[in-house]
C-alpha positions in Angstrom: 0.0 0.0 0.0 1.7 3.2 -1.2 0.8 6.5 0.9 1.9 10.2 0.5 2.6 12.4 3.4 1.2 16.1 3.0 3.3 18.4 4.8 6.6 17.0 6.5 6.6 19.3 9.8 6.5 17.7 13.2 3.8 15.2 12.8 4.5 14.6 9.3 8.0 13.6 9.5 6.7 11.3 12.5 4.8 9.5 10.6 7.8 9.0 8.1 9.9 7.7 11.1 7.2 5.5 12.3 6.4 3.8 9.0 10.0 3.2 8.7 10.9 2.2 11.8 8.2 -0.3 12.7 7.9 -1.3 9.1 8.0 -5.2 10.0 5.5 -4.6 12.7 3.0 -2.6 11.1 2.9 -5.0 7.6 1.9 -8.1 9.9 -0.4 -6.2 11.9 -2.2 -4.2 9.0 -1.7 -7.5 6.6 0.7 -5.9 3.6 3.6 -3.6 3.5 3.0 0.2 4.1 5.1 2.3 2.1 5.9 5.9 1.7 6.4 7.0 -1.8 5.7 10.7 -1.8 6.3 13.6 0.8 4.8 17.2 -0.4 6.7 20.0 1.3 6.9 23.8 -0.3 10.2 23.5 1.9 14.1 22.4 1.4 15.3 19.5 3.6 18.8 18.8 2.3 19.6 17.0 5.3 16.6 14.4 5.6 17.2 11.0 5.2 13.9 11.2 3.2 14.8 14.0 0.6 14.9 11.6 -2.5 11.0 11.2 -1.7 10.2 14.9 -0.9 8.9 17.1 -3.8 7.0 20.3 -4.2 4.7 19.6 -7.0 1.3 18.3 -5.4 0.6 17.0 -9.1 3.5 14.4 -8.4 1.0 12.6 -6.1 -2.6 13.3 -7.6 -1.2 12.1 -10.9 -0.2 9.3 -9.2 -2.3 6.1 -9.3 -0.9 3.7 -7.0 -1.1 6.3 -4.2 -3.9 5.4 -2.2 -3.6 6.8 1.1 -2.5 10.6 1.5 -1.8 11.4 4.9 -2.2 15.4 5.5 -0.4 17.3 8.0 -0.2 20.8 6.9 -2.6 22.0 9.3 -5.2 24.8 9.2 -8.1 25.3 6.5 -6.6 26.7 3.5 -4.3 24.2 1.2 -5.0 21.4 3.4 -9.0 21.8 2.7 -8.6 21.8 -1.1 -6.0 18.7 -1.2 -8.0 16.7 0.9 -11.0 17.4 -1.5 -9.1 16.7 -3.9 -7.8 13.2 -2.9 -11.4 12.5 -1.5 -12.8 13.0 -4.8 -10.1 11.2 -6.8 -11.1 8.0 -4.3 -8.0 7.9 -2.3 -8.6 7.5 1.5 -7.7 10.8 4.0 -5.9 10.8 7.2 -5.3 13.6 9.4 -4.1 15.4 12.2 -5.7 18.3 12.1 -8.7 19.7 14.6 -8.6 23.0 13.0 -10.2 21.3 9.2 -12.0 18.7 11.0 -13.6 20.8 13.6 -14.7 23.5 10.6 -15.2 21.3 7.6 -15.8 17.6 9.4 -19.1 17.0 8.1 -18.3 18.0 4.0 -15.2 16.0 4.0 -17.0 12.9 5.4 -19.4 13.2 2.9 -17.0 13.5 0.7 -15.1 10.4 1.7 -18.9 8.4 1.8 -19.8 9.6 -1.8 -16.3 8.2 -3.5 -16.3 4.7 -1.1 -13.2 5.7 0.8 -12.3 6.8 5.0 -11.6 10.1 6.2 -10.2 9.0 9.7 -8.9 11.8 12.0 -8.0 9.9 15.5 -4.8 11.7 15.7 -7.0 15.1 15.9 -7.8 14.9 19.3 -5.5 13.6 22.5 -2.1 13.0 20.2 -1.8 9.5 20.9 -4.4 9.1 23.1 -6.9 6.5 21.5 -10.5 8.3 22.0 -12.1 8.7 18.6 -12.3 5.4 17.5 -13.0 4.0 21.3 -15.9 6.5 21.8 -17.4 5.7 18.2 -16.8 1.8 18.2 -16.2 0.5 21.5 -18.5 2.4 23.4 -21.0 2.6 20.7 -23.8 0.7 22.5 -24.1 3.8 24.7 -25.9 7.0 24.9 -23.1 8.7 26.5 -24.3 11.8 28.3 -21.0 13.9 28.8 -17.3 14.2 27.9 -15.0 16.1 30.3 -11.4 16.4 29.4 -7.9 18.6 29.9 -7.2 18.8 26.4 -4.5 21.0 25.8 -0.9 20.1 27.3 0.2 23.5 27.0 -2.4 24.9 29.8 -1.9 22.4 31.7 1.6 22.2 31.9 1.0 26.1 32.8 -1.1 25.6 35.0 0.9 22.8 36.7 4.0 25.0 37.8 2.1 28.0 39.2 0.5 25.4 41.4 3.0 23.1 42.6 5.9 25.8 42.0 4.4 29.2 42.6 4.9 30.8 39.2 3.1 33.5 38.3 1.4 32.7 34.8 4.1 34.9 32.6 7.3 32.7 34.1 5.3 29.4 33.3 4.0 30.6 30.0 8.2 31.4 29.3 9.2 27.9 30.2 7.0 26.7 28.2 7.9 28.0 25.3 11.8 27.6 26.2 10.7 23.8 26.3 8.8 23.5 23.1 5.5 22.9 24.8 3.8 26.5 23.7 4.1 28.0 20.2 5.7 31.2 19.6 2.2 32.6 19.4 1.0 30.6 22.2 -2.9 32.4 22.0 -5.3 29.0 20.3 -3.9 27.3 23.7 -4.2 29.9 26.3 -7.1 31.4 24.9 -8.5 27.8 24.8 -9.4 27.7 21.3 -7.1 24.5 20.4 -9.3 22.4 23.5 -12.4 24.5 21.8 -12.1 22.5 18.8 -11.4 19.6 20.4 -14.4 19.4 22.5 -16.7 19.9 19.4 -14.7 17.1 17.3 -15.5 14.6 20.6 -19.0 16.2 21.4 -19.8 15.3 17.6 -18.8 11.7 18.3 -20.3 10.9 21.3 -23.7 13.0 20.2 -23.6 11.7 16.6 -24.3 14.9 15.5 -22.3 17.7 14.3 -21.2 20.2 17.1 -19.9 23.7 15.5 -16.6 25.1 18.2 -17.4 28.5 16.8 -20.9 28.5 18.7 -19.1 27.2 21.9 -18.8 29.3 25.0 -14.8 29.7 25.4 -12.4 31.0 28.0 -8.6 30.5 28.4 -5.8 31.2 31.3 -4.5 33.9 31.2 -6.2 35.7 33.8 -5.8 32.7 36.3 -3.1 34.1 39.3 -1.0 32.7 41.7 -3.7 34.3 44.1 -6.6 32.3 42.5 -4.1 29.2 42.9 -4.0 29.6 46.9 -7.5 30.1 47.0 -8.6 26.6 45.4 -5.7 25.3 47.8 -8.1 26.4 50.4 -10.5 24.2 48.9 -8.6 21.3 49.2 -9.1 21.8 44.9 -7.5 22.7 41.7 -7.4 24.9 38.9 -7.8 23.0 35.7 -8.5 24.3 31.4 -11.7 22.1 31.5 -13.4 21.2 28.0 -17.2 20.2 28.9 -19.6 18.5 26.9 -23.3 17.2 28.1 -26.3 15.8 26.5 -29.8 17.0 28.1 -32.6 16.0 26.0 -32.2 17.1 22.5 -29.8 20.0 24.0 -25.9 19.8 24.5 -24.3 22.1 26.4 -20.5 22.5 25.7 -17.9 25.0 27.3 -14.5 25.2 28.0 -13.0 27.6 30.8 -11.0 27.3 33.6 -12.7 25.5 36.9 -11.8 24.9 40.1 -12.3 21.0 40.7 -12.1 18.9 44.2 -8.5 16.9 44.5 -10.5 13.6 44.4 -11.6 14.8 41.0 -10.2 11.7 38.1 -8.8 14.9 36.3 -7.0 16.4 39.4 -4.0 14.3 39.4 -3.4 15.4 35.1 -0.4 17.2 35.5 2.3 18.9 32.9 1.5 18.0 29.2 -0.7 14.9 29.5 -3.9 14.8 28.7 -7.4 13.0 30.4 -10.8 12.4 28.5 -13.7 11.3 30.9 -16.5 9.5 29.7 -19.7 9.0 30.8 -21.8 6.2 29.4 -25.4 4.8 30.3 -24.2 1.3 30.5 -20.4 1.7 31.1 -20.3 4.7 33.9 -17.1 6.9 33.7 -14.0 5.6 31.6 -10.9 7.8 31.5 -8.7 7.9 28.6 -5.1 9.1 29.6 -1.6 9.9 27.8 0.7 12.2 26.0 -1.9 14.6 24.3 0.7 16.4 21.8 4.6 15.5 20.1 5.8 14.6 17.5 5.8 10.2 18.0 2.7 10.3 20.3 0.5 11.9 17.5 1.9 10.1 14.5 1.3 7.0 16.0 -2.6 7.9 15.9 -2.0 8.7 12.3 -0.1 5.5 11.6 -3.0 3.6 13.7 -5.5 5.1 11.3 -3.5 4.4 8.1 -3.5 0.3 9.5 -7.3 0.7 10.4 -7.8 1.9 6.3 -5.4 -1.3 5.1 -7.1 -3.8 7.2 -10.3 -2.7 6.2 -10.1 -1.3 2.9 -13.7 -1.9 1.8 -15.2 -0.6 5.0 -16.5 3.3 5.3 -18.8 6.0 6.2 -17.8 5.2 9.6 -19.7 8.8 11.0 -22.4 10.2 10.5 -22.5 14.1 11.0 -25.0 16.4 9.4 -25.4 20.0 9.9 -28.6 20.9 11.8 -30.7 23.6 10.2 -30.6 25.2 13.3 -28.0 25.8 16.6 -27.9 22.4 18.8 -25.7 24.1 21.3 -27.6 25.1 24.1 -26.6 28.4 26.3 -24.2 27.2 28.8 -25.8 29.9 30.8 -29.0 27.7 31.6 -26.3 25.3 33.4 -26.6 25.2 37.1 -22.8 25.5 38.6 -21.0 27.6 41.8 -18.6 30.1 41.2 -15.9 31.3 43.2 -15.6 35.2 42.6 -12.3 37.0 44.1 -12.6 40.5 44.6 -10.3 43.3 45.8 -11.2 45.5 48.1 -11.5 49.0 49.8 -14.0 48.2 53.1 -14.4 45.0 54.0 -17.5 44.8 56.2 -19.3 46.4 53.7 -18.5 44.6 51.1 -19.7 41.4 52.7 -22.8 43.1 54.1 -23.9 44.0 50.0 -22.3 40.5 48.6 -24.5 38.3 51.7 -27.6 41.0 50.3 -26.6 40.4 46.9 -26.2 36.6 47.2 -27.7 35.2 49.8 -25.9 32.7 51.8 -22.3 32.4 50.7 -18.8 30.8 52.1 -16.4 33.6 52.7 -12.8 32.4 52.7 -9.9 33.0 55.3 -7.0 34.4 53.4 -3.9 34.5 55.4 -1.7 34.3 52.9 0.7 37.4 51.6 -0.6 39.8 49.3 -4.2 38.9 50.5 -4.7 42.1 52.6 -7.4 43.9 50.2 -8.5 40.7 48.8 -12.3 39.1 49.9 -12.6 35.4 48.5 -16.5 33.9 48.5 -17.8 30.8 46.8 -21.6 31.0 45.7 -24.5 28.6 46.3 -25.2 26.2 43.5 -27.5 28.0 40.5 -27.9 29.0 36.8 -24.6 30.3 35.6 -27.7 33.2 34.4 -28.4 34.4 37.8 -25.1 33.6 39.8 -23.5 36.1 36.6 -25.9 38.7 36.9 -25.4 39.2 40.6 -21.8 39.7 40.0 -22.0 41.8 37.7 -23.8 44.1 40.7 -20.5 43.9 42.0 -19.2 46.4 39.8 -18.8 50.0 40.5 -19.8 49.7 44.3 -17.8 52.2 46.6 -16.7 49.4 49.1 -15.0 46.7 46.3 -12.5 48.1 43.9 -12.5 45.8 41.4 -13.9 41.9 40.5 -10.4 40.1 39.9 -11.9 36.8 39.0 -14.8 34.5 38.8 -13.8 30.9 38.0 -16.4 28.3 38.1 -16.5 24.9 40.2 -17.3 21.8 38.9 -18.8 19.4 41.0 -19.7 16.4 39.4 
């Protein structure tokens, strides 16, 4: 089985290493040899051991016949959209990597893929290597599964990980990170959350069997969260994780992702540094987790590799999903959903800025703060209600004489 690789960046030269380095491996397991034959690059690699395949002309592969797998890996919506069209169309089969086209253009380029008899498989999009997509839409398919909570991003939470256990403040973290490869130069689709955005509505689709559009899903990222905000879920016996959160209510779902503060005996508490967790929750199974390495370059291609097998073994088999646009928005306001908040405020007179919060709110938990830096700060966590009502109140907040300013409001997840 010939393949060509689309783009020879991180993942794409990982698939190239894994083909070749588990060649024997992979043929017994996927019942013929797997070969790459073409590599499309608009870059020079002098110095790749795979240069004699590499070539710049796309035309090179689509005129070639006995190419049946392209494997794309260039990432975004623009070239990589119209080449994997274009190999749909001409009946070759599609793997990728890449949330950004699935999460936009999934339920086209499945069609696609259904109308010429071939697979558009994209486990490598979400969790790296990470086996989810193909669990949640095979293995747990005699479910109704009614939520999916995950850390989906390694860069968050490998930021979010020193300021807790070392006491960084989030601009020394966010540096490492990028010192150690683990945020982009431009780090803002993970701290702004949008990378776990598209990743919750790739999962969300699966589970829900219907398409789930990220650009109608509630999003928050990190960037506010402090060391201050870390002390206080301390005081909770909690911590402060990016959560992505999907759940099914009727013929609703309701998706977000934003920071939350979640208990220690949480499953998704102990996630720490660049490793990712996917909870499940299924009518017949209960919780499963799903654990690993959610990004790099060997983790990911192996979910590429694993899909390029999956088309081999079962060359004849497709239209594997079934996502259809709805005529209208199935993404509920995440404002209807009931949760708690924890709201940090600073300051100027304290008793009567708990005298208006208790009149605001009702009855409240007011934290002890002992820690430095704490002096003008008042901490309080919320009864349980609509995110609606709970907002609205603290919104009141503002622009009354005795607090200065609202610093933060994270939510808490309790189930």
């Amino acid at each position: 089985m010939n393949i060509a690789v689309l783009g020879y960046g991180v993942v794409g030269s990982g698939v190239v290493e894994v083909i070749k380095k588990n060649k024997n491996s992979i043929a017994l397991r996927a019942g013929e040899e797997i070969n790459v034959t073409r590599i499309l690059d608009i870059r020079d690699f002098p110095d790749s051991p795979d240069r004699d395949l590499i070539t710049k002309d796309p035309e090179q592969i689509f005129n070639d016949p006995s190419i049946k797998i392209v494997t794309e890996t260039i990432g975004g919506t623009g070239v990589a959209y119209e080449f994997t069209k274009r190999a749909l169309m001409s009946g070759r089969h599609v793997v990728t990597s890449n949330k950004e086209l699935v999460a936009l253009h999934g339920p086209e380029l499945i069609q696609l893929a259904k109308q010429n008899g071939v697979n558009y498989l994209f486990e490598a999009s979400v969790g790296g290597g990470i086996p989810i997509i193909r669990p949640l839409s095979e293995c747990l398919a005699a479910n109704e599964i009614s939520q999916v909570m995950g850390i989906l991003n390694g860069t968050t939470n490998y930021i979010l990980t020193q300021m807790r256990k070392h006491g960084k403040d989030f601009n020394e973290a966010l540096k490492e990170a990028q010192m150690k490869g683990y945020a982009e130069a431009n780090p803002t689709n993970d701290i702004e959350g949008f990378d776990a955005c598209r990743k919750i509505a790739i999962l969300s689709s699966i589970a829900y069997n219907e398409f789930v559009d990220y650009r109608e899903i509630h999003t928050e990222g990190i960037s506010k969260i402090t060391s201050m905000d870390m002390q206080c879920a301390e005081l909770l016996d909690s911590v402060i994780k990016l959560i992505a959160l999907s759940k099914k209510a009727g013929d609703k779902i309701y998706v977000r992702v934003s920071p939350m503060v979640i208990s220690k005996t949480h499953p998704l508490a102990s996630v720490d540094d660049v490793f990712n967790a996917i909870l499940v929750k299924g009518n017949a199974i209960g919780d499963v987790i799903f654990y690993g390495q959610g990004a790099g370059k060997l983790p990911t291609a192996s979910a590429v590799v694993a899909d390029i097998i999956e088309i081999v073994k079962n060359v004849n088999a497709n239209n594997r999903y079934n996502w259809e646009r709805r005529p209208y928005s199935n993404v509920a306001d995440t404002k209807e959903m009931e949760t708690q908040l924890m709201i940090r405020t600073v300051i100027r007179n304290r008793e009567e800025a708990r005298r208006f919060i208790v009149n605001n709110f009702g009855d409240v938990r007011f934290l002890n703060l002992d820690f430095p830096g704490s002096e003008d700060q008042l901490v309080f966590i919320t009864e349980r209600n609509t995110e609606r009502n709970l907002m609205e109140k603290a919104e009141r907040l503002k622009g009354i004489a005795s607090i200065k300013e609202v610093a933060n409001i994270l939510r808490i997840e309790t189930e």
